[in-house]
MDAnalysis code that builds the backbone (N, CA, C; Angstrom):
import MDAnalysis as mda
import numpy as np

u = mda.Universe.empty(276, n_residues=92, atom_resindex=np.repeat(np.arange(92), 3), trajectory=True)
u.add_TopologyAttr("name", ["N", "CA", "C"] * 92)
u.add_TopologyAttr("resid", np.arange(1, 93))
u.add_TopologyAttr("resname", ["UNK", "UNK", "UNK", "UNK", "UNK", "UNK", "UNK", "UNK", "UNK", "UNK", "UNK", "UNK", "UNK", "UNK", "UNK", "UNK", "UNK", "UNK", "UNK", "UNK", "UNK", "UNK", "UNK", "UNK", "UNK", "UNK", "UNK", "UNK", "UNK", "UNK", "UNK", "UNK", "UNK", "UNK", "UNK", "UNK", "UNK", "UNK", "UNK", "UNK", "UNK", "UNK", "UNK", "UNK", "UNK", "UNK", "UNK", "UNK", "UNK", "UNK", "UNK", "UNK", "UNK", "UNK", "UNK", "UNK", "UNK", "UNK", "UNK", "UNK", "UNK", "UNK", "UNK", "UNK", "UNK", "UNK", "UNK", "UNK", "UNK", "UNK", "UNK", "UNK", "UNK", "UNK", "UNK", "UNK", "UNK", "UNK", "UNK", "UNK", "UNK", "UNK", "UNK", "UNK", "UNK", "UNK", "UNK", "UNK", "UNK", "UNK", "UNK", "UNK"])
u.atoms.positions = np.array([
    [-215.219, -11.943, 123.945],
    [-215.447, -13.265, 123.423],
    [-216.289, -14.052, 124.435],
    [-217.270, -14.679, 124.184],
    [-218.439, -15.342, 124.868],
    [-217.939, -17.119, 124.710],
    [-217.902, -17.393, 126.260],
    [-217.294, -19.122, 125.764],
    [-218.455, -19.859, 125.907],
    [-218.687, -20.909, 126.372],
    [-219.250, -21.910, 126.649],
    [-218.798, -23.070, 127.635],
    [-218.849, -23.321, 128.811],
    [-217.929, -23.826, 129.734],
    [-218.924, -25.075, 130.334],
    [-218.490, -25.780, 130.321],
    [-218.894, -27.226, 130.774],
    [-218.871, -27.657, 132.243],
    [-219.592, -27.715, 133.023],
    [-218.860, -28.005, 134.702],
    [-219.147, -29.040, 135.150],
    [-218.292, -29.823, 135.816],
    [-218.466, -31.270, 136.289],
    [-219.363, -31.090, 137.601],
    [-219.779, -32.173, 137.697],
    [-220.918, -32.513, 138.814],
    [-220.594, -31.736, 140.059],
    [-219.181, -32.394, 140.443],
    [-218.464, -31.953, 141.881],
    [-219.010, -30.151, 141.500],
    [-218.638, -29.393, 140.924],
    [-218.336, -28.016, 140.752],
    [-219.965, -27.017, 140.935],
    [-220.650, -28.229, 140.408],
    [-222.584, -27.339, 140.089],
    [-222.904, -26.640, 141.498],
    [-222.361, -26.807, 142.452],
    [-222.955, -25.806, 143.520],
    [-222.658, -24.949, 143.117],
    [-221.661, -24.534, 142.667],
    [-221.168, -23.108, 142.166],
    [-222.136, -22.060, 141.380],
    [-222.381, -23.113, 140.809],
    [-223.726, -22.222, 139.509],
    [-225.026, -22.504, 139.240],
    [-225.446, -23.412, 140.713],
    [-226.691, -23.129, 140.923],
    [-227.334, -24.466, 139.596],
    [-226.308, -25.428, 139.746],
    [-226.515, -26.703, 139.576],
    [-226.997, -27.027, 137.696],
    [-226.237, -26.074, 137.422],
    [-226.209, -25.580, 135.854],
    [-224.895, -26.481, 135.510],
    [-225.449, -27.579, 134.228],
    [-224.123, -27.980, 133.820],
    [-222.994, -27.305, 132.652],
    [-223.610, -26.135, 132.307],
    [-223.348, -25.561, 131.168],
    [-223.243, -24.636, 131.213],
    [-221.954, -23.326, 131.527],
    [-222.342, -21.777, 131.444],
    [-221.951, -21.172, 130.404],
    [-222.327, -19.734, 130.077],
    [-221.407, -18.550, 129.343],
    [-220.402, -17.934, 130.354],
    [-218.987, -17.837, 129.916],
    [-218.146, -16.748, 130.087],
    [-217.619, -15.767, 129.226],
    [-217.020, -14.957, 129.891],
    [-216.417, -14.001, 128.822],
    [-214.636, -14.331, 128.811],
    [-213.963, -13.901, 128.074],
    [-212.477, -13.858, 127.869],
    [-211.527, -14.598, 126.345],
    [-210.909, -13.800, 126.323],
    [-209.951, -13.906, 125.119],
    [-208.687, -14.989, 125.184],
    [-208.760, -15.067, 126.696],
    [-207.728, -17.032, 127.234],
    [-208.555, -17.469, 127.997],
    [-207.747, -18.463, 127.857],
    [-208.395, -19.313, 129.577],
    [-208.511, -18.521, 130.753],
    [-207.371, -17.836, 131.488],
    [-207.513, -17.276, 132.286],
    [-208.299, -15.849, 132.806],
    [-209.017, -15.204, 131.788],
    [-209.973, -14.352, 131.776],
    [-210.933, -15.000, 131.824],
    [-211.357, -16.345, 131.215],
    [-212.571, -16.707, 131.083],
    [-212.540, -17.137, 132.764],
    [-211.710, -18.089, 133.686],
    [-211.762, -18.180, 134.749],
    [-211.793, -17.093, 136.042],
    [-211.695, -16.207, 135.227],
    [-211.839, -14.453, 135.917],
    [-213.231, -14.151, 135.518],
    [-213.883, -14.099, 134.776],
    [-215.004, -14.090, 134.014],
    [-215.718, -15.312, 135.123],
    [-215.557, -16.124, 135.135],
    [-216.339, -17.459, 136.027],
    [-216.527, -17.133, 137.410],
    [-215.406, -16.212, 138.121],
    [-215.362, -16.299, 139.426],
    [-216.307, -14.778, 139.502],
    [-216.094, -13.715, 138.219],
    [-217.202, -13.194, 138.865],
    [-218.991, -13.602, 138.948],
    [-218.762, -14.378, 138.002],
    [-220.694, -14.804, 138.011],
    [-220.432, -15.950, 139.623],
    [-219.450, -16.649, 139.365],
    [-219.607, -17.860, 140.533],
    [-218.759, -17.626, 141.297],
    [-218.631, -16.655, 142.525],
    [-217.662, -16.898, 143.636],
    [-217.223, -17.965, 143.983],
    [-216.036, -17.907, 144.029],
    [-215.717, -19.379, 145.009],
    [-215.013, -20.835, 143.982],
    [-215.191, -20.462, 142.469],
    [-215.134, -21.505, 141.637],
    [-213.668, -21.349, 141.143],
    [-213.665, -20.614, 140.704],
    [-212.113, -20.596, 140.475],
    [-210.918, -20.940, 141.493],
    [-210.962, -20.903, 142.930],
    [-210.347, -21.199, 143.437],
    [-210.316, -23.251, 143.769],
    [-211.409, -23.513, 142.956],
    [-211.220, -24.890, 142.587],
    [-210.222, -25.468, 141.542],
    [-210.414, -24.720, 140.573],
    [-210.142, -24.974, 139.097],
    [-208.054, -25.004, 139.547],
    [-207.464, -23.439, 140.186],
    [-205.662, -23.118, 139.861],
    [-206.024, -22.938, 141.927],
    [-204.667, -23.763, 141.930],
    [-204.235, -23.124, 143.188],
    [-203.464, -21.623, 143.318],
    [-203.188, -21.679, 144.886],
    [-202.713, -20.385, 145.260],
    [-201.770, -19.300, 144.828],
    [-200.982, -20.267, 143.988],
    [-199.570, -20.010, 142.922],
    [-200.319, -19.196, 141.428],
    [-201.888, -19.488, 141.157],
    [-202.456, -19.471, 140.219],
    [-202.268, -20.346, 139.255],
    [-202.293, -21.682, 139.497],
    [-201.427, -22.449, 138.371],
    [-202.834, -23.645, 138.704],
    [-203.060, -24.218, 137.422],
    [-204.084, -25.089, 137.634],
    [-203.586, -26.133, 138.453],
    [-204.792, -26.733, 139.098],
    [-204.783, -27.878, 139.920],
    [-204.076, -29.295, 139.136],
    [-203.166, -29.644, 139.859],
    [-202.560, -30.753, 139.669],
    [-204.021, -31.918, 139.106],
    [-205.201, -32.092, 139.852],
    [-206.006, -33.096, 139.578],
    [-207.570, -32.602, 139.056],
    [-206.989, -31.259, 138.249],
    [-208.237, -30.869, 137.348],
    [-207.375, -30.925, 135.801],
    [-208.675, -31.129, 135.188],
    [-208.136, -31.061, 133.591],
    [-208.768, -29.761, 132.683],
    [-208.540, -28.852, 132.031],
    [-209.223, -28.296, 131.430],
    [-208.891, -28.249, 129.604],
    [-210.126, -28.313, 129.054],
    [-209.795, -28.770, 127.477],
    [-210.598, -27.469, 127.014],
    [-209.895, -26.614, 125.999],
    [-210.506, -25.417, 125.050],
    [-210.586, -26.532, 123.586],
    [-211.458, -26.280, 123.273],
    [-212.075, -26.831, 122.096],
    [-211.584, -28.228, 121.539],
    [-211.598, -29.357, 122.841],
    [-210.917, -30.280, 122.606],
    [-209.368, -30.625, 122.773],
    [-208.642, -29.695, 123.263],
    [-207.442, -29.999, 123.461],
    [-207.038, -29.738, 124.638],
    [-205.943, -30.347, 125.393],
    [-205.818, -30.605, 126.758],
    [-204.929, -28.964, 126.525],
    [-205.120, -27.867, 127.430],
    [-204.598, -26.942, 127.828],
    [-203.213, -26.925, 128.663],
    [-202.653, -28.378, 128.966],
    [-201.421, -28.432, 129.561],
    [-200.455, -28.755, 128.568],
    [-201.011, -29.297, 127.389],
    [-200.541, -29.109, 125.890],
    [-200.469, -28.256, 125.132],
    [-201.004, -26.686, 125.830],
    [-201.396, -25.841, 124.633],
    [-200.339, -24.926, 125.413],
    [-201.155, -23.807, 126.064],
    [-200.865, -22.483, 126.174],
    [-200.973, -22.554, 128.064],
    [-201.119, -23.642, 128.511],
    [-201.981, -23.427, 130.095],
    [-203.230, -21.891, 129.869],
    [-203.282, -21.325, 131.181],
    [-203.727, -20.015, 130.879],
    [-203.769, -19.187, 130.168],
    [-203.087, -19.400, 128.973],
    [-202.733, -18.405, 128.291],
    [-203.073, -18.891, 127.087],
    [-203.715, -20.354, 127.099],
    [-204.471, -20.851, 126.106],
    [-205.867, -19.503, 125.791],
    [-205.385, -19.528, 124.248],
    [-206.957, -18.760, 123.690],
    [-208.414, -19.192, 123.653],
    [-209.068, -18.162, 123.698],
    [-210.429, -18.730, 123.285],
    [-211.510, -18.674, 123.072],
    [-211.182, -18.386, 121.816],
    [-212.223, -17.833, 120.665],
    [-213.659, -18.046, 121.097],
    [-213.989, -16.712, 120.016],
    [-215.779, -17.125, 120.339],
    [-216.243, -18.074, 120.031],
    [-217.112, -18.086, 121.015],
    [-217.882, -19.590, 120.950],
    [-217.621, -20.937, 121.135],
    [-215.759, -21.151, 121.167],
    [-215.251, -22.032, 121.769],
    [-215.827, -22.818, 123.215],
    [-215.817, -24.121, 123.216],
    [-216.381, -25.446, 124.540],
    [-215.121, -24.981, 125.066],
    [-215.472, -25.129, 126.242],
    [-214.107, -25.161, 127.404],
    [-215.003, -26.687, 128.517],
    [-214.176, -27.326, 128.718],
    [-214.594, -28.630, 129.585],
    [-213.578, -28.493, 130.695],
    [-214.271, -28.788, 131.932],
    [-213.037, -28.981, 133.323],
    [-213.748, -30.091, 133.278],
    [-212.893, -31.010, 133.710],
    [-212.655, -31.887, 133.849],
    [-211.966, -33.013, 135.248],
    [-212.597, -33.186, 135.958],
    [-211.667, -33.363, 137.400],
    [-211.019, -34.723, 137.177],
    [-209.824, -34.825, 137.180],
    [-209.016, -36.756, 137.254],
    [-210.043, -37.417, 138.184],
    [-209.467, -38.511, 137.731],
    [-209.925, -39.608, 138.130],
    [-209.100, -41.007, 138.640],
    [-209.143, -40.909, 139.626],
    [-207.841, -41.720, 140.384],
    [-208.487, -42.947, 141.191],
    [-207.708, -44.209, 141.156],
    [-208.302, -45.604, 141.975],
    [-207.725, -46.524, 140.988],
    [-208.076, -47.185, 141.601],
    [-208.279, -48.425, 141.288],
    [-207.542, -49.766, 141.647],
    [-207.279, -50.821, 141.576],
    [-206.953, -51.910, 142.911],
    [-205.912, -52.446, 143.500],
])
């Protein structure tokens, strides 16, 4: 399954300053296996050491928040948007 993955600003070193990639995988977590092999180094942004996503990243499969769905184990179909999303924290 071929996704479509969205990457926030912070993340574009990773991929060579591309806001938009293809991955491969049938969940989330293949497709982020799929990511780290084209982009070393990126996935260990996205889930900490536990493998569990980052407390202050968001990731959405076709519009829906993945901490609502399945986490990792959220599906995702061909051709499905995947968006990370990093929080956004402040204010006075």
């Amino acid at each position: 399954m071929t996704v479509s993955v969205r990457i926030p600003t912070i993340l574009r070193t990773y991929t060579g300053d591309e806001s938009q990639v293809n991955a491969d995988g049938a969940t989330l977590a293949e497709v982020l296996e799929s990511l780290e092999t084209s982009y070393p180094g990126i996935k260990a942004r996205i889930v900490d050491e536990d493998g569990k996503l980052r407390r202050f990243v968001n990731v959405y499969v076709a519009e829906e928040d993945v901490r609502f769905a399945d986490g990792l184990d959220t599906p995702t179909p061909d051709t499905t948007q995947i968006s990370i999303i990093p929080a956004v924290a402040g204010g006075c």
